[in-house]
N, C-alpha and C positions, 0 to 999 in steps of 0.2 A: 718310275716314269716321272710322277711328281718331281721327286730327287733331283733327277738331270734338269728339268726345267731351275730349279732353285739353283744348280752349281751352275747352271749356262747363265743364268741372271748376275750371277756376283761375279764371272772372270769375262763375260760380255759385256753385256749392259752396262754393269755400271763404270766398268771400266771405260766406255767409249762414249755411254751414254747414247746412244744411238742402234736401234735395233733392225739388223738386217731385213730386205726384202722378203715376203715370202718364196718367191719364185728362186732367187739364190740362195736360199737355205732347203728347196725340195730337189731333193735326187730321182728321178722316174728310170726305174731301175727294169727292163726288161730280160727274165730269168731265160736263157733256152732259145730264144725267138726263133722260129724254122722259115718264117718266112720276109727277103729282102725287102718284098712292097712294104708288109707290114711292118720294118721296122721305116723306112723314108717316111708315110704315112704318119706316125709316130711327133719323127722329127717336127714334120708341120704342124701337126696338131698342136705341139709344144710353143713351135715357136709362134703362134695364131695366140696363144693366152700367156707370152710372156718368159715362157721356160726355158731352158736351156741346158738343164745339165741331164744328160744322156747317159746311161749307164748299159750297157752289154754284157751280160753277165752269157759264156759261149754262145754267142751269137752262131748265125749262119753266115756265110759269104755274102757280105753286105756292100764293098765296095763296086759297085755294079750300073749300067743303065737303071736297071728295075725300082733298087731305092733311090736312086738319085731323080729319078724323072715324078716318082709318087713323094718324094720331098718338097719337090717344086722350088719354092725360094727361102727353102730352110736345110740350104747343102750346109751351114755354117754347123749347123747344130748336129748334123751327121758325120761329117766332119770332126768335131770336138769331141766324139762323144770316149766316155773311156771303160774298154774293154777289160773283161777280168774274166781267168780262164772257171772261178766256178767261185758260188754263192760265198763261201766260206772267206776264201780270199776277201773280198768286199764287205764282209760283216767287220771285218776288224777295225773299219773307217766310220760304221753307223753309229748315230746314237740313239734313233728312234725309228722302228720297223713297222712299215704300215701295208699289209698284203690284203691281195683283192681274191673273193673266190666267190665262186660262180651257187655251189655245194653247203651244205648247212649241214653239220653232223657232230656227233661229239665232240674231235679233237676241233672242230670248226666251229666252237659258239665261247664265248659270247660274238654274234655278230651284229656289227653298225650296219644301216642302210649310210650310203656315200651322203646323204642330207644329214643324218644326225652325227655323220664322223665330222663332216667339214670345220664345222669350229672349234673339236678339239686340236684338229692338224695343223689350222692357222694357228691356236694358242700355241701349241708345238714346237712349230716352225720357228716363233719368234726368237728364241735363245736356243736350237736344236734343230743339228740338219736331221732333217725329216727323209727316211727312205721309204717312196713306197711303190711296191714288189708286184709286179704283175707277172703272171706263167705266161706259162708252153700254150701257142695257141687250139692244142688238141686236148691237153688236159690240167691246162692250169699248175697251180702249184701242187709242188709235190705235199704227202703226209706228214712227212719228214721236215718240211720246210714250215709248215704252218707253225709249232709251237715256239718258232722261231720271232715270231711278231710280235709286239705288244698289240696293238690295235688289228681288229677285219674288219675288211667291210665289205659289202655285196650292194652291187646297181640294180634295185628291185627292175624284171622284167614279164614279159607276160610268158602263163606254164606254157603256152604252144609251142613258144620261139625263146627260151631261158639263153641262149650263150649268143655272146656280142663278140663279135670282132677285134683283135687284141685294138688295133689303132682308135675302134671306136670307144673300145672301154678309157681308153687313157685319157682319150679326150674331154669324154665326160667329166673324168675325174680332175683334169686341166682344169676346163671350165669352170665345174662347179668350185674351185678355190679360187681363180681368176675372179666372179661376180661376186665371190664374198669378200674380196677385198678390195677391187679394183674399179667395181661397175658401180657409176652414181646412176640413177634415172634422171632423165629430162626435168627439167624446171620449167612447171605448166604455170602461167601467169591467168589467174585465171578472173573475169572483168569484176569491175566495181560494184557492188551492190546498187548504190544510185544508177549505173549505165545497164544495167540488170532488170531495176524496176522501171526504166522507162522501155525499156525494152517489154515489157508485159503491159504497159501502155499503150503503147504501140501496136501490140498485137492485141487488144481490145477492139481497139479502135480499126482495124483491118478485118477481123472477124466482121462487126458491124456495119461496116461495109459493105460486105456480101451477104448481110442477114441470116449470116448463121450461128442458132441455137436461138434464134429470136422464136421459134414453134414456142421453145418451153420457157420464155420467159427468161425472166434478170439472174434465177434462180438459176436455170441451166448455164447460161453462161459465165455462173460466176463458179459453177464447179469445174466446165470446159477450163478457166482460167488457172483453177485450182491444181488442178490436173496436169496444166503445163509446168506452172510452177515445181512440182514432184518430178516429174520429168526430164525438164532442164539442170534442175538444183542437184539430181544425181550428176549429170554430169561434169557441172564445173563449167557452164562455159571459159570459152577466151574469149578476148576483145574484140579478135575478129570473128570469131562465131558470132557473135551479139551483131557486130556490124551485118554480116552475111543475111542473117532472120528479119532485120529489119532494111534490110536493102529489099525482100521480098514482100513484107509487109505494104510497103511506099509502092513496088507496083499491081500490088494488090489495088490499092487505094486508087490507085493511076488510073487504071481498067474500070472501075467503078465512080469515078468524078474525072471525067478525061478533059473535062475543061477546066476545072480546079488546081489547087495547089495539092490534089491528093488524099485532103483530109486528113496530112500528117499535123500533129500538134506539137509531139516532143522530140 
């Protein structure tokens, strides 16, 4: 497996210098599929994180209402997808086999959970089309087909309810290589320390206002203070959080010096 990563890097890579997509170098190869929704299903899920290359290894009668209406606005990828009359045929085009099973047994271990395969796949993926092999929605892949994969992996589930839905297994597995390479998180801006500590000024001076924590003294309030600080500081304010607390503070203040300026200072 190493191997091919190392001869995909010397007549790829460096040759073009530029290393394909994940998503165009994974095949989502479904073995057998019996049923049309779940293959349309499929289609969407795919093209909802990006994918597109559809593989039918003896399908069922798929060109139908059924898959086309649970495809929704992914007929393209239903459409392209390419059919082959049995596993064997379609191995001769892999270069790396990643099958999913439900089952954990001798001829089925070593097995990855889908979290700890992800980064090998992506590593993978990068110089090596990536095939991975999903079954029959009654029984999965065959015994016969398993020592055929380098890589398993299983979507840990709970003992009650153990088998997922072929469209929703694929998804997941979509997904989780989608957010591993695709999904930035938000950029939280989060306020200035100076506009931060007058913001606890502030809210000093608004507690004091309504003389609360004045029972126990400079002592209590300076742990009430203390307190918020811990509080806040987890979360990170933003700028406008900060503006938002002390817009409440000011009619805090308001309420308690209604003829005043508030009693705001900073």
């Amino acid at each position: 497996m190493e191997k091919k990563t190392a001869e995909k890097a010397s007549q790829t890579g460096i040759r073009t210098g530029k290393k394909p997509s994940l998503q165009s170098n994974v095949d989502i190869v479904l073995v057998e599929p019996q049923g049309a929704g779940n293959i349309g299903s499929v289609a969407r899920g795919m093209k909802n994180t990006g994918f597109r290359n559809l593989v039918l290894v003896n399908p069922c009668e798929f060109h139908n209402n059924e898959a086309y209406s649970m495809a929704c606005k992914a007929d393209d990828v239903l459409l392209g997808a390419k059919v082959v009359e049995d596993l064997g045929t379609y191995l001769a085009s892999a270069d790396i086999l990643v099958g999913t099973t439900r089952r954990i047994g001798r001829i089925r271990y070593p097995v990855l959970t889908l979290q700890e395969a992800t980064a090998k796949i992506v590593e993978l993926a990068s110089f090596n089309r990536v095939s991975i092999l999903f079954g029959r929605e009654d029984r999965g892949l065959k015994n016969e087909e398993l020592p055929l994969c380098d890589i398993l992996i299983q979507i840990p589930t709970d003992d009650e309810s153990p088998s997922i839905n072929l469209s929703h297994a694929v998804f997941l597995v979509c997904y989780q290589l989608y957010a591993a390479t695709s999904l930035k998180g938000p950029t939280i801006e989060v306020a200035s320390r100076p506009e931060v500590e007058k913001m606890y000024v502030h809210l000093e001076e608004a507690l004091r206002a309504i003389e609360y924590g004045e029972m126990g003294g400079e002592h209590l309030l300076a742990t009430i203070i203390r307190s918020f600080r811990r509080l806040f500081g987890r979360t990170g304010l933003m700028p406008k959080e900060v503006n938002m607390l002390r817009g409440i503070f000011t009619q805090i203040q308001m309420r308690t010096h209604p003829k005043g300026d508030g009693g705001r200072k900073v």
